[in-house]
N, C-alpha and C positions, 0 to 999 in steps of 0.2 A: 077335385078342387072344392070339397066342401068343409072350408075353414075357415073361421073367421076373421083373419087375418088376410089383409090383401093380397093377390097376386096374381100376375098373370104368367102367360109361357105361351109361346110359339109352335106351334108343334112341328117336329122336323130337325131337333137340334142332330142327332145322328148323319144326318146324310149333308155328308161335304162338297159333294158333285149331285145336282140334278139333270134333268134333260128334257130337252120338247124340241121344239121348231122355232125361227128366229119369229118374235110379234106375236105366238102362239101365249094367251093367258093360262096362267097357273093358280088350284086356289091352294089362299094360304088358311089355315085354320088356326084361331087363339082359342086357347082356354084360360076363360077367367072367373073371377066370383066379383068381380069389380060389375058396377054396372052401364058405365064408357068405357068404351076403349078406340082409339087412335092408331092409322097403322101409316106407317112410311118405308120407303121403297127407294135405297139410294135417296137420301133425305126430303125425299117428295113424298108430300101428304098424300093418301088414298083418302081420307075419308074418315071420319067415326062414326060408328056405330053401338047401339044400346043393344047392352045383353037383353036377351029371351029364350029362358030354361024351354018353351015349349019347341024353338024353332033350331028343329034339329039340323046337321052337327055344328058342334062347337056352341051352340045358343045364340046362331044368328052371327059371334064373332068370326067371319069367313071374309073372305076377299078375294078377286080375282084376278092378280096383277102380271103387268107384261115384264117379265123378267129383260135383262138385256144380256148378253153372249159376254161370258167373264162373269169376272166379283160381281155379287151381290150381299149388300144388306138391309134386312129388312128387322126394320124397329115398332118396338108398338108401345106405345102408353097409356095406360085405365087408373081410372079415376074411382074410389069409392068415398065417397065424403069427402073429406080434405085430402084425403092420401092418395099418394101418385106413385107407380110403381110402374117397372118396367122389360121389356125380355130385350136380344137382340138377337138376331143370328145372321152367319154370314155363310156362303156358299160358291162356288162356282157354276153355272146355269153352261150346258154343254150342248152345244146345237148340233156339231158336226155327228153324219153319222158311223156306225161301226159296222166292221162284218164279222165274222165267226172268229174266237179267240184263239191269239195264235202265241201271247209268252206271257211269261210272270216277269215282275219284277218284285225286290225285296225292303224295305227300307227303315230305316229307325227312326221313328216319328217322336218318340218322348222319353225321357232318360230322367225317374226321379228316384236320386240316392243309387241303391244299385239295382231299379227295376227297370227295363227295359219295356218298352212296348212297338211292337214291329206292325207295320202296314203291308202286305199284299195284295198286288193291282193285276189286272188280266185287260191286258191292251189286244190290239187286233194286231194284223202284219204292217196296217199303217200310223200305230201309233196312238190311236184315239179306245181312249180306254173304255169298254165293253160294261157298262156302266145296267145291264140285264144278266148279264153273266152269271149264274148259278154253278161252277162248278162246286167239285168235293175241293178244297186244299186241304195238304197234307203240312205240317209242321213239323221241325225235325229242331236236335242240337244236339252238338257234339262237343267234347272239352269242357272249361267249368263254371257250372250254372246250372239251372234247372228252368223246361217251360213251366212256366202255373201254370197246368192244363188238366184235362182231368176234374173240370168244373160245371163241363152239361152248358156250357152259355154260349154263346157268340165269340166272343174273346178270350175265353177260356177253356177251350179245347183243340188237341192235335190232328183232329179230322172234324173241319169245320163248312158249311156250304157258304159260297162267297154270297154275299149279299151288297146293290148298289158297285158291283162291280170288285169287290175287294173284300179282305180278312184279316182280322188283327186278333195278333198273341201278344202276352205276357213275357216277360223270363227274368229269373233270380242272376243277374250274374255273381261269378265267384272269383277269387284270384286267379291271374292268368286267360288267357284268352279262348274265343268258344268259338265258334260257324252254326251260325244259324240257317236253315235252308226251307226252301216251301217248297211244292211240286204239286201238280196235276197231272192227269190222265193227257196225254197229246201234246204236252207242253212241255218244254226242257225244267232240269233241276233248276234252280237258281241258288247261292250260298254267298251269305252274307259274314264275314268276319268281321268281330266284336273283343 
């Protein structure tokens, strides 16, 4: 963040589900080049704080806020001179806990033009999604389209390690229709036609 130009960020926009204990605080960390910043919590002020490059992490922008079980948003605004600028992110905070994983599920989360983008989740036997989870998934398609995979990233590969509980690919669709499928070691196939 060293630009001259204002801005702040939240850090955490990746993870759509967190987790702790219910009243258990979490910290939240901003990076900014601003020298206030503001942070709210489901539209309740925490407090501002004055950056300090020495006061490590984030430069002193941290927070310790009590998340609530459900939605969350947490918004922050920093000031540098006149200019005001802003992040937001929102999440699920997941209190309940999980035991060893026991299924996949498969879903299409974003569809722009003819790209696809798929979520895979690893829930336990009762439901509550395994949110430590590190297996391998495996990514598969059949019929017409191609995964974008084959790119070494996170979401861009057919054998991918779940991270925060889940894994997301890519895929070109083409005319006519595909089945897309994800699998793990212990856990049934699942296929998704598309």
């Amino acid at each position: 963040y060293w630009t001259d130009q204002p801005m702040v960020h939240i850090y955490g926009h990746s993870w759509p589900v967190r987790w702790g204990d219910v009243n258990e605080e979490k910290m939240v960390k901003v990076y900014s080049n601003c020298t206030e910043a503001e942070i709210f919590l489901n539209g309740k002020s925490f407090g501002s704080k004055k950056r300090n490059s020495q006061d490590y992490p984030a430069a002193g922008l941290r927070w310790n806020l009590p998340f609530i079980k459900g939605e969350n948003i947490v918004k922050v605004i920093a000031k540098k001179g006149k200019v005001v600028v802003n992040d937001e992110v929102s999440f699920v905070y997941q209190t309940d806990k999980w035991t060893k994983p026991a299924y996949l599920t498969l879903t299409k989360i974003l569809q722009e033009n003819n790209v696809v983008t798929l979520e895979a989740k690893i829930f336990d036997q009762k439901g509550v999604q395994c949110l430590d989870a590190a297996n391998w998934i495996n990514f598969g398609l059949t019929g017409g389209g191609e995964l974008i995979a084959d790119q070494g990233t996170s979401s861009g590969s057919r054998k991918v390690q779940a991270y925060n509980g889940r894994a997301l690919i890519r895929l070109r669709m083409a005319d006519g229709k595909c089945a897309a499928s994800v699998s793990s070691e212990g856990m049934k196939t699942v296929i998704l036609m598309l």
